[in-house]
DOLUM-487608 format. One line per 4 residues: for each residue x, y, z of N, C-alpha, C. Coordinates in steps of 0.001 Angstrom, whole numbers, plus 500000, padded with zeros to 6 digits. Each point is the difference from the previous one (the first is absolute). Layout:
<sites>
X Y Z X Y Z X Y Z ~ ...
</sites>
This chain:
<sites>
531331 521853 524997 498558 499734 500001 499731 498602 499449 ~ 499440 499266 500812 499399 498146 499689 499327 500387 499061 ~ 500353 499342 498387 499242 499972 499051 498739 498919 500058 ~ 498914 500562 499660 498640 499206 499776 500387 499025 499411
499146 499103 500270 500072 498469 499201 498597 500223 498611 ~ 500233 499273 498963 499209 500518 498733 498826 499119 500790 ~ 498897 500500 499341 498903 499192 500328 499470 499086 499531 ~ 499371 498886 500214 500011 498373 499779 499240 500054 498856
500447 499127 498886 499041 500751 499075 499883 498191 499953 ~ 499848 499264 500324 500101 498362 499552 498468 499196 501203 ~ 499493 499359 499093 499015 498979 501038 500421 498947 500102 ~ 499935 498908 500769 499577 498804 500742 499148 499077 498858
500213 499229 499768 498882 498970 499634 499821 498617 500632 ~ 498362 499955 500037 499795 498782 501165 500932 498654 499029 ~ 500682 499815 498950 500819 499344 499005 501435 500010 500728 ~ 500777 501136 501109 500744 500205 500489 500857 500690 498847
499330 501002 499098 501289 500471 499026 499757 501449 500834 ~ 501311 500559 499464 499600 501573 499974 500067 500860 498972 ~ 499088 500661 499978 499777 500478 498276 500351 501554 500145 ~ 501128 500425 499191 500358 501069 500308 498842 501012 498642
499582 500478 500604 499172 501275 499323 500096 501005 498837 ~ 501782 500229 500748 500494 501287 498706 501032 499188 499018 ~ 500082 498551 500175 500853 498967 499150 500146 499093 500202 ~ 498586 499258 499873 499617 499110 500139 500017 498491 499155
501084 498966 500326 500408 499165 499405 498873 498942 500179 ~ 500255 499715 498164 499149 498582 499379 500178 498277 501112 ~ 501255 500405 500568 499839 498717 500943 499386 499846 501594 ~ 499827 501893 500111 499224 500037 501217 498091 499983 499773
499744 499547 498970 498525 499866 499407 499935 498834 500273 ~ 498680 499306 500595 498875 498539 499881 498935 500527 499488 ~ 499483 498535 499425 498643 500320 499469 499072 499825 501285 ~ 500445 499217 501041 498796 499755 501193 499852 501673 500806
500790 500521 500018 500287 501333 500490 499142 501032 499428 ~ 500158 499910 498580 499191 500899 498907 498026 499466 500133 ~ 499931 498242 500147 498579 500322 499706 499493 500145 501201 ~ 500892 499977 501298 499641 500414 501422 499618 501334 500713
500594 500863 499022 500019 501573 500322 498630 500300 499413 ~ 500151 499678 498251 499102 500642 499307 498757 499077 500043 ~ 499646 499202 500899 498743 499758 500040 499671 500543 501449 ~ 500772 500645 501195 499464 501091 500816 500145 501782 499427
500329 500117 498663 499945 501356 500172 498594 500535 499537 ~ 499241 500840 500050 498937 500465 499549 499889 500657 498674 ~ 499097 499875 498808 499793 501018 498736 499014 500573 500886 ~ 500264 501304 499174 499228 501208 500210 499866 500464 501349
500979 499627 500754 500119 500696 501381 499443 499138 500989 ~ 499106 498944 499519 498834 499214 500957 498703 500349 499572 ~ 499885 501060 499218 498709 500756 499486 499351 499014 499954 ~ 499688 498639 499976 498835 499044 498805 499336 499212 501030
499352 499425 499179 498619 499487 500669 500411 498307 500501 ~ 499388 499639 500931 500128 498579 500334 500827 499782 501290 ~ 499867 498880 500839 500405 500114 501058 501549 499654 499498 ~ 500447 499771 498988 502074 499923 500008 500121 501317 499620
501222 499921 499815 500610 501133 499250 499819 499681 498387 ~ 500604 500442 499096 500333 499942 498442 501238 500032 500101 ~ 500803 498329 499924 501241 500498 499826 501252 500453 499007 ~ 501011 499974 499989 500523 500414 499289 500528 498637 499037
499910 499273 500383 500217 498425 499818 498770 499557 499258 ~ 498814 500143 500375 498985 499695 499268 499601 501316 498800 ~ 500701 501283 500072 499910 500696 498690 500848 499289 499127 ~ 500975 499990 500413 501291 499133 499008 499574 499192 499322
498948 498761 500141 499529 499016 499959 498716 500442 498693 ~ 499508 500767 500397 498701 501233 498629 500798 500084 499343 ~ 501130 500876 499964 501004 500930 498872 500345 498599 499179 ~ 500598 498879 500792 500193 498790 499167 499403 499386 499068
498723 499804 500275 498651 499520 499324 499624 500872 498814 ~ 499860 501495 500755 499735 501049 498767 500858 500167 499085 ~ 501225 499707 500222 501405 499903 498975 499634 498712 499350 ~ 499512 498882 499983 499764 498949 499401 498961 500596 498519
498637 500564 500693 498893 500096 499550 500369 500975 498974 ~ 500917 501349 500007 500689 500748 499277 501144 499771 498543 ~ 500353 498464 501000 500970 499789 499070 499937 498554 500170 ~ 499522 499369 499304 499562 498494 500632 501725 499164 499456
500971 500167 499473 501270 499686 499516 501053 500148 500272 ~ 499813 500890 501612 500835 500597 500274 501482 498910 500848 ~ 501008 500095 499261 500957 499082 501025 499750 499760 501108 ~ 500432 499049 500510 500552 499569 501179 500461 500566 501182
501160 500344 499473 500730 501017 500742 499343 501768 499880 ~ 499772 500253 499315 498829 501305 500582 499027 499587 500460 ~ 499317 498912 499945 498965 499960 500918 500277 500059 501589 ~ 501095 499503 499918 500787 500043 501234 500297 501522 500410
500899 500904 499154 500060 500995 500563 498413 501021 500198 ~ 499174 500099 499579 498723 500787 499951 499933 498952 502095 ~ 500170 499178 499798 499397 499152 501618 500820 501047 500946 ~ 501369 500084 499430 500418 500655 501391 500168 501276 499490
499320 500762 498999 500048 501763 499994 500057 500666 500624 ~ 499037 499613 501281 500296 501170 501660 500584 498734 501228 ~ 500346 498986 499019 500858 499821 501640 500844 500385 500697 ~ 500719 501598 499680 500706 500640 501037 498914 500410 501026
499369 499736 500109 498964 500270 500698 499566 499386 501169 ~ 501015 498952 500343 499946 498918 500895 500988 500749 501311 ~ 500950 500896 499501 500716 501169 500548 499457 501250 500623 ~ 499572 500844 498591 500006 501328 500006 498088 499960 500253
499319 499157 500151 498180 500273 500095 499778 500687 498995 ~ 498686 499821 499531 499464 500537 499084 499250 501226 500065 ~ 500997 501138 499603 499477 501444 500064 499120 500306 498656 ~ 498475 500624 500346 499019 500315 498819 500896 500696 499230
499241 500355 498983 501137 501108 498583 499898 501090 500586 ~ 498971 500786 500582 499810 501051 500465 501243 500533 500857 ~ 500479 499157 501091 501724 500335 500638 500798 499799 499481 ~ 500063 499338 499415 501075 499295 499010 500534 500991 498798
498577 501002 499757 500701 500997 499251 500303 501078 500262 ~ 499757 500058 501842 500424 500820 500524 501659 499743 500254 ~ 500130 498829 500493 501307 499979 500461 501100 499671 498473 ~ 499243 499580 498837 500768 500275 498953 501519 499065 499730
500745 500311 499576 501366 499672 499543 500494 499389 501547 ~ 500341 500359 500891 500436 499155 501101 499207 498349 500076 ~ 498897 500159 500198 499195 498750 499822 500759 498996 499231 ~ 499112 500436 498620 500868 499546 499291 501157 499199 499795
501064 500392 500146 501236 499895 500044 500029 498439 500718 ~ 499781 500537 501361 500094 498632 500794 499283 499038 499376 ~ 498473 499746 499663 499163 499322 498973 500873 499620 499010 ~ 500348 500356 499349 500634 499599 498969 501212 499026 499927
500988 500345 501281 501228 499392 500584 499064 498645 500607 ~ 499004 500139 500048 499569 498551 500688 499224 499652 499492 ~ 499347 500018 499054 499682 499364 498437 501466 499315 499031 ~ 500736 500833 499901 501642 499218 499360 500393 498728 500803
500088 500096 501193 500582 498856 500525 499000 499008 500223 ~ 498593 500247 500184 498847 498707 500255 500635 499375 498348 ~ 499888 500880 499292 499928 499527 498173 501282 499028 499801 ~ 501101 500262 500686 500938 499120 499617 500320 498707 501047
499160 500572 501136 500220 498308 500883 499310 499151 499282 ~ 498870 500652 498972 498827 498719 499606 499941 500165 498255 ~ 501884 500305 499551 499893 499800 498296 499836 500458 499320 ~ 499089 501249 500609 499522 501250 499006 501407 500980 499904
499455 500525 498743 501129 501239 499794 499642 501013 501466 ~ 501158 500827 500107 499721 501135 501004 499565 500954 499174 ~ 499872 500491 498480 499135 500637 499537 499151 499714 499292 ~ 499012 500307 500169 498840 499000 499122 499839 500884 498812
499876 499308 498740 499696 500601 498988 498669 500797 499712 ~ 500050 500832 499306 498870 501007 500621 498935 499659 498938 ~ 500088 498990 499685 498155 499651 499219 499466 499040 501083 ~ 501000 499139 501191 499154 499491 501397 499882 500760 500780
500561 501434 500067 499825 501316 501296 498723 499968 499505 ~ 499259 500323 498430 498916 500882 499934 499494 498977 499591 ~ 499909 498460 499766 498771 498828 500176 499938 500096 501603 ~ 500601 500222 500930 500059 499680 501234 498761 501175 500603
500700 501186 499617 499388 500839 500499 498341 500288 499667 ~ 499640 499200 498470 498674 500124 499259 499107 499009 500905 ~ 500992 498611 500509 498913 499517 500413 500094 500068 501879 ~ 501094 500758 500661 499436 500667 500704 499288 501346 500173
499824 500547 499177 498567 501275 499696 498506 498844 499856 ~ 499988 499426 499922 498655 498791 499639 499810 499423 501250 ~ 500889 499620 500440 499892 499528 501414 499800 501619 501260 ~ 500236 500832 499367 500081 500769 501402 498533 500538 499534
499389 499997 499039 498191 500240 499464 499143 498931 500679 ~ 500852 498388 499972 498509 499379 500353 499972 500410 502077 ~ 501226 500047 500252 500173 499701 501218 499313 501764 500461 ~ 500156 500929 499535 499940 500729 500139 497957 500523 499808
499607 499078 499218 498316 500449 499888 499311 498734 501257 ~ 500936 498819 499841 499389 498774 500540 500167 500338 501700 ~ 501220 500578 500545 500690 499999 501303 500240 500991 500655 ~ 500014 501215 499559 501009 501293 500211 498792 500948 499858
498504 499954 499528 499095 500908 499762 499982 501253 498799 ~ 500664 499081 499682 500229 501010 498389 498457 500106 499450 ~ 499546 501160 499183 498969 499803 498653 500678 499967 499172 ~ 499572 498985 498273 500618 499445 499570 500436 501119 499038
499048 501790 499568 500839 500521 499653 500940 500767 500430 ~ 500244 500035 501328 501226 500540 500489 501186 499007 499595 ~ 499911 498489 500524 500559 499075 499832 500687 500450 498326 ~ 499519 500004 499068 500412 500082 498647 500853 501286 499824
499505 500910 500498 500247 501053 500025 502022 499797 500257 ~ 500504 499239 501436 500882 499899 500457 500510 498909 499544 ~ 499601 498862 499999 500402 498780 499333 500047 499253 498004 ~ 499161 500905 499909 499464 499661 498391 498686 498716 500564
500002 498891 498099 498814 499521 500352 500586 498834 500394 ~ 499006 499369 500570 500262 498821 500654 500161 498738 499313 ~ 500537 498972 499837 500380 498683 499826 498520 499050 500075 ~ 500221 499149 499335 498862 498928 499655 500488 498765 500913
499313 500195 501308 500389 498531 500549 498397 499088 500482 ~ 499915 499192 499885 498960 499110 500390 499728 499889 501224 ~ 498447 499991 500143 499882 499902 501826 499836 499219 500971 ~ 500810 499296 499714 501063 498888 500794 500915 500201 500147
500820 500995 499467 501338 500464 500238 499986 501422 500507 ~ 499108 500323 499864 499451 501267 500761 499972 499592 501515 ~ 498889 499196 499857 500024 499501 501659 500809 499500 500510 ~ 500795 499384 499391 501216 499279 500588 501319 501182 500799
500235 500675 498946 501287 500947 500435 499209 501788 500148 ~ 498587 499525 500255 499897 501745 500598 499018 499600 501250 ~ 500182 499036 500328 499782 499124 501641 501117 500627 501407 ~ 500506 500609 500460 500752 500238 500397 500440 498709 500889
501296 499172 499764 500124 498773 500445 500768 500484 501788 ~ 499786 498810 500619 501075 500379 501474 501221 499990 500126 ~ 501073 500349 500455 501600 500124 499598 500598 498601 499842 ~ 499426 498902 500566 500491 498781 499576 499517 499375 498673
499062 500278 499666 499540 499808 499029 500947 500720 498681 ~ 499775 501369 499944 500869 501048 499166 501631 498994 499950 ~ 500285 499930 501497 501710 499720 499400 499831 498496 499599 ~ 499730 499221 500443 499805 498386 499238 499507 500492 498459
499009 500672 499743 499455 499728 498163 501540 500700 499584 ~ 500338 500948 500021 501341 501065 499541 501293 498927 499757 ~ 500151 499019 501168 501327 499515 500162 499541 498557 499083 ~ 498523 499786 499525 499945 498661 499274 500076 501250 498437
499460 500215 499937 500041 500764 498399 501443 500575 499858 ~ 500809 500348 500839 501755 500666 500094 500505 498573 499373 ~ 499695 499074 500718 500201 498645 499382 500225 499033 498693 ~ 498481 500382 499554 499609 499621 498992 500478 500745 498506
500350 501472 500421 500986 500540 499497 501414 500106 499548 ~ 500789 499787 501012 501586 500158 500289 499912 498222 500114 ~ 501852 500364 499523 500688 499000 500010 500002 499072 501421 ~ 499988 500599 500782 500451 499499 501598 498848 498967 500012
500521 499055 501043 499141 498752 500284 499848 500413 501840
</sites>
């Protein structure tokens, strides 16, 4: 009996790498690749208001800011990692929490395997110490409140309810990053602030 061939678990990148999925190496990662994906994937499904999407590239970009405003001292290099927190996401799309805790530990897994290797093509540890998991995660709960009352049709006490309270940002920076920008826009601001961040020239 002709044994099956396993099934392709690896993508293509318009970069010409191929990024294998279930072990996925730090030298098959670009950054042009990463702010290319995640400024077409959608938050919240597409749910939000405005003729773009909300991307995942321009959340990254909030969580960044709100990690500033949270922690106005925060290194360098974590500021950097909080930028690319969901850039496996340039891969796997951005599934709401709601599936995500359906599908559980498998998810996961892969997420995680492609969080380690983005982290070490660009310097970071592959495990992040867990007082930047839970600054990361505080000031994405702040970001998923404004985007979520401003974009997504939240009321603001449901919003709290799921997110906690919201972050103190000024409204100029409000308008700025809860604007939903166009995908060229999203990946150009992402790949100048990835920049201004990281070592790479």
């Amino acid at each position: 009996m002709k044994r099956e061939a396993a099934p392709r678990a690896w993508q293509r990148m318009l970069s010409g790498r191929r990024l294998d999925l279930l072990d996925p190496s730090p030298l098959d990662i670009e950054i042009t690749d990463i702010a290319h994906g995640l400024a077409r994937v959608a938050r919240w499904n597409g749910q939000t208001t405005g003729p773009h999407i909300f991307s995942v590239a321009q959340h990254s970009l909030l969580v960044e800011l709100v990690s500033r405003k949270v922690t106005p001292n925060l290194d360098r290099r974590w500021r950097l990692a909080v930028l690319l927190h969901d850039a496996p996401e340039y891969v796997i799309g951005d599934l709401i929490s709601p599936f995500k805790a359906i599908l559980r530990a498998d998810y996961k897994a892969v997420e995680n395997r492609l969080l380690h290797a983005i982290s070490l093509r660009f310097g970071l540890p592959a495990q992040w110490p867990a007082e930047l998991v839970e600054h990361t995660k505080k000031a994405d709960r702040h970001a998923a409140f404004l985007e979520a009352t401003r974009l997504a049709g939240f009321k603001e006490a449901e919003a709290r309810r799921i997110f906690g309270t919201p972050p103190g940002l000024d409204g100029t920076a409000e308008k700025r990053y809860l604007t939903p920008w166009n995908a060229e826009t999203a990946e150009k601001r992402f790949l100048a602030r990835f920049k201004e961040l990281s070592d790479e020239t």
